[in-house]
Phi, psi and omega in degrees: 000103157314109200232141152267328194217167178187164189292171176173157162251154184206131166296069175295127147263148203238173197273135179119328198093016169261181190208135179219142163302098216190149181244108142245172192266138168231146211285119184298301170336326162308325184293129178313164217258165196175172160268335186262120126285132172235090181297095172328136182224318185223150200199188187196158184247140176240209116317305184291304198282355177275347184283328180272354181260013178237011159086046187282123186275006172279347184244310180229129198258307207265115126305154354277167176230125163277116155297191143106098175280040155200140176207156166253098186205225183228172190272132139287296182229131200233138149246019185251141172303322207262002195215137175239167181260122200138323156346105148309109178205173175254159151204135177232189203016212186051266204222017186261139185064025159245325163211335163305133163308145190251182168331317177287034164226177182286346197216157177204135163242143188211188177269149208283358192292351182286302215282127172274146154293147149282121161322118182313336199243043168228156160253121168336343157257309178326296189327310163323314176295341190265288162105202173285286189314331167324308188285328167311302164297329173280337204284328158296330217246331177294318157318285181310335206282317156319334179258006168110358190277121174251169164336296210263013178284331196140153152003187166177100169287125174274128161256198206009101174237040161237351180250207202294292192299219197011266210321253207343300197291334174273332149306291213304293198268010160281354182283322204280337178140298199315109187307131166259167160208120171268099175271158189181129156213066158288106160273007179263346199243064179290319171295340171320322186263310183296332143322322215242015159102020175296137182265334191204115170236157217265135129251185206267347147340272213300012199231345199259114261211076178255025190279010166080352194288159190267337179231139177226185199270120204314101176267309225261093151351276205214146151236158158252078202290116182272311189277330178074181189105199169313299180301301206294314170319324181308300190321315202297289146343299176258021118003082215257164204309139144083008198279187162238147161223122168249157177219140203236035184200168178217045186308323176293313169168170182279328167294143194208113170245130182209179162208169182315320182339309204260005165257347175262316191271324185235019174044060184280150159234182204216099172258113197286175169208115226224105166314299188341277185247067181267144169328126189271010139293306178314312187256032161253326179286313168253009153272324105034276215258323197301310190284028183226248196288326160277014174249150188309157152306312189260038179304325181268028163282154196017040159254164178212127161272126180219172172274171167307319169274004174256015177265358164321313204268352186279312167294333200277346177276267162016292163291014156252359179067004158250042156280116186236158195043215212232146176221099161270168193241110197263107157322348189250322150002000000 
């Protein structure tokens, strides 16, 4: 298969310290050097890739760039033995779409050390729909379930539980047994949660704590905390003996104030997660688990499929906090 050239969105910088967006045609030659060619079929909107499309130099240093640190497609050209070309495959984290070409083109070359087989019982679009954040959210729900937090232990609070992580991670543990409690605050999308099995939602006002107490009175088994900030200080806080918390986002802010207490008095632990570079048995074990005994029923519920030219407005809502559920980017579009 000859390929010379292909569509991408690409992230420029302009003069002044702007940055502007625009699907131009780019060079196959252009793609960073790698083992893997993967003609891209599927991508996703993240958190991470919007940031990087408005010219955050902390996710990405170098312009111009094409984003999106997840894609799906097949192997075009392989020097790895363990990949044939026709190969169904993911590939999310490590260095893709952040200073690596990403997702938002037809095409990516990368190294095979990057590259998931696709699970036989996913489709190159489901994979999408779970995406980083998918993984992100189980890889939140494998941790807790490791530290020992069961079903019949208590609650479990989601906070952002309307958006990619959290709505996942609130599918996940409701397949598993677990009473959810959501925080959120999108007040429209109650029926939304209540599809995906939340027993009681929050808004996230009630949750953010500012009475200066160093401990408050235990609600939470376990969290799955998204936004960080205040709020995850709160989660922490209100903990019940022996409980967990993770935490894998900073929407809120990056900072974290606490104190010992609730980890010397109820003995919480505060678990991070970190999608990027997770281990590749690990992250072979919950993709795994995704296509199987943990994927949701209404997983292709509340996603919207767009093209490379309708996702402008999807990043720029995703940056204003009204993004909801999952938005994949289909390349053949």
């Amino acid at each position: 298969m000859t390929i010379n050239n292909f569509k991408a969105m690409v992230v420029s910088e302009i003069e002044g310290k702007e940055f502007k967006r625009e699907i131009i045609t780019r060079q196959i030659n252009d793609l960073p050097e790698g083992d893997i060619l993967i003609n891209v079929k599927y991508s996703s909107l993240n958190y991470k890739d919007a940031l990087s499309a408005i010219g955050n130099k902390g996710v990405t240093r170098n312009y111009p760039h094409t984003p999106g640190i997840d894609a799906s497609g097949i192997v075009i050209e392989s020097n790895n033995n363990n990949f044939e070309i026709g190969d169904e495959v993911l590939v999310t984290g490590y260095d893709l779409g952040m200073n690596t070409a990403g997702g938002y083109g037809n095409f990516i070359r990368v190294p095979s050390q990057w590259v998931v087989k696709l699970p036989q019982k996913l489709t190159l679009r489901e994979s999408m729909i779970y995406g980083t954040a998918g993984f992100t959210a189980a890889l939140s729900v494998y941790k807790l379930l490791n530290s020992g937090v069961k079903p019949t232990d208590g609650d479990i609070l989601v906070t952002g539980a309307s958006g990619g992580v959290g709505s996942i991670a609130v599918s996940i543990l409701n397949k598993l047994g677990y009473n959810v409690v959501a925080a959120t605050g999108l007040t429209d999308e109650r029926d939304m949660l209540t599809d995906l099995g939340v027993k009681e939602i929050v808004n996230r006002k009630e949750l953010d704590d500012n009475s200066g107490k160093l401990i408050l009175k235990g609600r939470w088994a376990g969290v799955i905390d998204v936004v960080g900030g205040n709020m995850l200080s709160t989660a922490i806080k209100s903990t019940k003996h022996g409980g967990s918390v993770t935490c894998c986002g900073n929407i809120a802010s990056h900072e974290l104030s606490t104190s010992i207490y609730p980890f010397i008095l109820r003995g919480i632990s505060l678990l991070g997660v970190d999608s990027v570079h997770c281990d590749m048995s690990i992250r072979l074990d919950i993709w795994d688990k995704l296509s199987s005994s943990w994927k949701p029923n209404n997983l292709n519920e509340n996603v919207d499929e767009v093209s490379l030219e309708r996702l402008n407005n999807k990043i720029d809502m995703i940056l204003e906090g009204k993004h909801k559920g999952r938005t994949i980017v289909n390349l053949d579009l």
